[in-house]
Backbone as JSON, one array per atom type, in Angstrom:
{
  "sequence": "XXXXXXXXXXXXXXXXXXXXXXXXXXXXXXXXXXXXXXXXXXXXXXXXXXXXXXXXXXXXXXXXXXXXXXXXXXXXXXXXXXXXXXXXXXXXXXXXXXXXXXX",
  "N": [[36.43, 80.12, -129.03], [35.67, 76.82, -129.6], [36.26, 73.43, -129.7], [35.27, 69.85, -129.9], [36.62, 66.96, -129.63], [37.37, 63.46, -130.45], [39.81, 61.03, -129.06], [41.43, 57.8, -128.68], [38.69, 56.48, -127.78], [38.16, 58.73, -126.16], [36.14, 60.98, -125.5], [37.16, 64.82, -125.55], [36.93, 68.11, -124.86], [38.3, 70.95, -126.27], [40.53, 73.9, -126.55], [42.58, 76.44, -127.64], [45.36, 76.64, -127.07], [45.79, 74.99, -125.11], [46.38, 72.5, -122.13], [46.71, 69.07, -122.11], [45.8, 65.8, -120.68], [46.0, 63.08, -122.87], [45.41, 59.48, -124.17], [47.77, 57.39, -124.61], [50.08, 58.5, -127.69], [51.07, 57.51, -131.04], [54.33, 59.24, -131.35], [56.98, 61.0, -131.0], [58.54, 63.66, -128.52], [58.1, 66.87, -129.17], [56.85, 66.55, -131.65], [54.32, 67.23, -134.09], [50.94, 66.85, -134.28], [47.48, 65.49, -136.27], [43.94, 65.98, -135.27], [41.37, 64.31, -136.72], [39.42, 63.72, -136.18], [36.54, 65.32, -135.52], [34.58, 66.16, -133.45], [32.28, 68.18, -132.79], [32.14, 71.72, -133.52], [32.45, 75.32, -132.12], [32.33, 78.74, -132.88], [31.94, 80.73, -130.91], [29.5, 82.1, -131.76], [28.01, 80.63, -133.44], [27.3, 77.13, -133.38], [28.19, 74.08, -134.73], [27.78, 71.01, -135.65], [28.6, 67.82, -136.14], [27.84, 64.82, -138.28], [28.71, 61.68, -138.48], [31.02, 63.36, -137.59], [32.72, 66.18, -138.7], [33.92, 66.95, -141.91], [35.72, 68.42, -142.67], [37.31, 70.07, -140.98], [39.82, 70.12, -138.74], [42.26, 69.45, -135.71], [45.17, 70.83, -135.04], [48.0, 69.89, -132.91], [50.94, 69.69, -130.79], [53.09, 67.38, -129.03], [53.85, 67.23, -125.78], [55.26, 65.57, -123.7], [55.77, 62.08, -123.17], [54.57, 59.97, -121.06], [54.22, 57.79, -118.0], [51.57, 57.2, -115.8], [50.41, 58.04, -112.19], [50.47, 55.54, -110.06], [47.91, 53.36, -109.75], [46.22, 52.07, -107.26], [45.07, 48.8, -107.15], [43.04, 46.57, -105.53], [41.84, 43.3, -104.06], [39.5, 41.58, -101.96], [38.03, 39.54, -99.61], [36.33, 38.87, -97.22], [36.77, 37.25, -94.04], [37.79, 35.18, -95.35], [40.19, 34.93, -96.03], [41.26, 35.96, -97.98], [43.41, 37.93, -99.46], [44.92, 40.49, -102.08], [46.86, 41.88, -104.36], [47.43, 44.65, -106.84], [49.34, 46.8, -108.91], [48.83, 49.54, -111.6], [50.13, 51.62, -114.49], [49.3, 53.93, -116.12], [50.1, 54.43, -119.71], [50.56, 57.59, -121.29], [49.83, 60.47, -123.37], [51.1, 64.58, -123.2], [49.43, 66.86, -124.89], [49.85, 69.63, -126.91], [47.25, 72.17, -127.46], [47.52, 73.57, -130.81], [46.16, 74.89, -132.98], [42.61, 75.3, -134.34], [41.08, 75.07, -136.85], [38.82, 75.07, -139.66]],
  "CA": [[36.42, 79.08, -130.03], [36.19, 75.58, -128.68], [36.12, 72.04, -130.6], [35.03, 68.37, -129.18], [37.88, 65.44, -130.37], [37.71, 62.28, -130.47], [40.76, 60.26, -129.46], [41.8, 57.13, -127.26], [37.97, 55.81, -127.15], [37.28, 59.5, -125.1], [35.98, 62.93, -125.99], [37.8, 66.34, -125.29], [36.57, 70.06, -125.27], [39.41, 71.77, -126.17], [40.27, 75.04, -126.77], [43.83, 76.9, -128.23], [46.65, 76.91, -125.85], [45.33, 74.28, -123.83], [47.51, 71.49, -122.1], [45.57, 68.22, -121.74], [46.87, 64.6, -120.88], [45.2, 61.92, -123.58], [45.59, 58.04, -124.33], [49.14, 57.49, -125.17], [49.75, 58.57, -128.8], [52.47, 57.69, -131.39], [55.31, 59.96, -131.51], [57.95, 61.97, -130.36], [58.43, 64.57, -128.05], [58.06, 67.85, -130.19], [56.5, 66.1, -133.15], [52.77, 67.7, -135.05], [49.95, 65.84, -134.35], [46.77, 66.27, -136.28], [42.99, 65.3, -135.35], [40.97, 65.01, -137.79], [38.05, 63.13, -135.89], [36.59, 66.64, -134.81], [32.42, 66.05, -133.37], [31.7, 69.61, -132.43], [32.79, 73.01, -133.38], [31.88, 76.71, -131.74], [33.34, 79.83, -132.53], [31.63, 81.98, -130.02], [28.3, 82.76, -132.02], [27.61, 79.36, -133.87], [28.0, 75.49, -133.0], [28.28, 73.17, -135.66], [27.47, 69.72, -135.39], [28.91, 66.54, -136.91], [27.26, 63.73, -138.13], [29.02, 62.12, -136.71], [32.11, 64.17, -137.82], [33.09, 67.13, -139.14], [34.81, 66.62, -142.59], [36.54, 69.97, -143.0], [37.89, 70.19, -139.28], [40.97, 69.43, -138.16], [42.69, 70.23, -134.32], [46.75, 70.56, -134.84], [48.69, 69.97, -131.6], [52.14, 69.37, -130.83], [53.2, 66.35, -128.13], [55.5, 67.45, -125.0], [55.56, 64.44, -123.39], [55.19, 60.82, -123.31], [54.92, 59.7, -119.53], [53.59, 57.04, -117.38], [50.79, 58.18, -115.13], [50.56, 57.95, -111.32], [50.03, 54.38, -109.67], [46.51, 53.28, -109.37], [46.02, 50.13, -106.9], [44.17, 47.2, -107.34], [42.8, 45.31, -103.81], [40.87, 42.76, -103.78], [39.7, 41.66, -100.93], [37.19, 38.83, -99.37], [36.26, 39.02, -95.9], [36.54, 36.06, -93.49], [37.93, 33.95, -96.13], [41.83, 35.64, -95.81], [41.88, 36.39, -99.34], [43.99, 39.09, -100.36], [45.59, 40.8, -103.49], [47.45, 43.69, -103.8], [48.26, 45.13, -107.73], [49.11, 48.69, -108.95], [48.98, 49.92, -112.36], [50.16, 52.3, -114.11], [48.54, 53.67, -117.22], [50.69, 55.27, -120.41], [50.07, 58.67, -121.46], [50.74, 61.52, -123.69], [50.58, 65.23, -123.1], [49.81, 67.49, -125.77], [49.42, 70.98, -126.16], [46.4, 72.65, -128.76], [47.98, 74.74, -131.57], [44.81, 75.78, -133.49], [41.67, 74.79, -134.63], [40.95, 74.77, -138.51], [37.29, 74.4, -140.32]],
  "C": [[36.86, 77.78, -129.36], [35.73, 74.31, -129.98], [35.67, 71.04, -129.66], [35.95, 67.62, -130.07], [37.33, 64.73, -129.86], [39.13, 61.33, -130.51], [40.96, 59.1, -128.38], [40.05, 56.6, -126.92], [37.2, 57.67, -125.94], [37.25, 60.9, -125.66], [36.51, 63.72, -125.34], [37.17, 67.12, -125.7], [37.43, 70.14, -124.98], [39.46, 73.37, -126.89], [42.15, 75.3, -127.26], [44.4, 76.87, -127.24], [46.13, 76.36, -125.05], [46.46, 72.73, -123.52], [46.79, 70.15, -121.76], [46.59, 66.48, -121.43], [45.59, 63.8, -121.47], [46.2, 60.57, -123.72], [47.04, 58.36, -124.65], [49.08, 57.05, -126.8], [51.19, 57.87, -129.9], [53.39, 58.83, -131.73], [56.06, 60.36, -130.08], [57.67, 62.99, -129.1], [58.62, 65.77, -128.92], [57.14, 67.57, -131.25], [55.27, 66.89, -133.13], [52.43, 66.2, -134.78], [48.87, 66.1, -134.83], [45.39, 65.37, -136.02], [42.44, 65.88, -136.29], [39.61, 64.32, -137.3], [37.34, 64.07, -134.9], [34.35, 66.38, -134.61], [32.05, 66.99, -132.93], [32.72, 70.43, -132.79], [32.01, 73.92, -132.96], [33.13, 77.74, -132.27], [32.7, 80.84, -131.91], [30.37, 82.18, -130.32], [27.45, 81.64, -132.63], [28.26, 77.99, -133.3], [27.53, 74.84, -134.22], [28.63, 71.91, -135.54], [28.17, 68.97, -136.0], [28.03, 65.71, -136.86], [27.55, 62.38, -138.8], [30.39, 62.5, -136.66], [31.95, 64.9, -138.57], [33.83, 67.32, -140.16], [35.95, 67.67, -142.83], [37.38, 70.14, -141.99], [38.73, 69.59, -138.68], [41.31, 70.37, -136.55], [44.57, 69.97, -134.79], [47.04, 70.96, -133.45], [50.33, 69.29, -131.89], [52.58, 68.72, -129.37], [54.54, 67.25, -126.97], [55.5, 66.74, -124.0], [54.96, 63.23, -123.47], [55.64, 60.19, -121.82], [54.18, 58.47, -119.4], [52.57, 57.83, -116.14], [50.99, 57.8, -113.23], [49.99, 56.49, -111.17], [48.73, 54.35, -109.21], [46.6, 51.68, -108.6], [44.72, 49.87, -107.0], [43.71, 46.56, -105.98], [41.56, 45.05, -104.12], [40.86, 41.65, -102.58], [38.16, 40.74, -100.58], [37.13, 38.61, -98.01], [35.8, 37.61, -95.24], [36.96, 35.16, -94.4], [39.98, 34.06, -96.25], [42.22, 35.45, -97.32], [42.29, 37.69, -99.15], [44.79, 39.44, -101.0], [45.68, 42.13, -104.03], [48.05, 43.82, -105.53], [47.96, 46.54, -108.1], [49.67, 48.15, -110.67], [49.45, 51.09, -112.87], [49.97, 52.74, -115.35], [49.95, 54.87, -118.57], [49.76, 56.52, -120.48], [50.4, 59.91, -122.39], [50.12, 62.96, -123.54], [51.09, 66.24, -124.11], [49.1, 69.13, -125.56], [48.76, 71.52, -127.41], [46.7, 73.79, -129.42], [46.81, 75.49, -131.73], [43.6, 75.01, -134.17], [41.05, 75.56, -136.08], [39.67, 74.3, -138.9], [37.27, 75.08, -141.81]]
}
């Protein structure tokens, strides 16, 4: 049994007991989170479509952390002209973990 979410602008296949890192969300550490913007379901023998959601279909998860992610640099860089420019980012994040999936 697998679902497609919607959150953060990016789709997920997820599945039960799965640990995933998405957009940074509001809450807690511990707190219930629920989607309810669900664009595919399977349970093994059928898939069921949205168009272009799923009204019945929720994903509950529960948040266990709220981090910052690893540094990504920036260089830009112009040859023969002695430009250069050096920045690092570093993007929020939260990681949650998939209780169960509900239709």
């Amino acid at each position: 049994m697998y679902a497609v979410i919607k959150t953060g602008g990016k789709q997920y296949k997820v599945h039960e007991e799965q640990i995933l890192k998405v957009e940074k969300l509001d809450g807690t550490e511990g707190s219930e989170i629920e989607f309810d913007n669900i664009l595919m379901y399977s349970d093994g023998e059928t898939i069921t479509l949205g168009a272009p959601k799923i009204e019945t279909a929720s994903v509950k998860a529960h948040i266990l952390d709220q981090a910052r992610d690893r540094k990504q640099l920036v260089f830009k860089y112009k040859r023969r002209k002695g430009y250069r420019k050096m920045r690092g980012h570093r993007q929020h994040y939260t990681e949650i973990k998939i209780d169960s999936i509900t239709v």
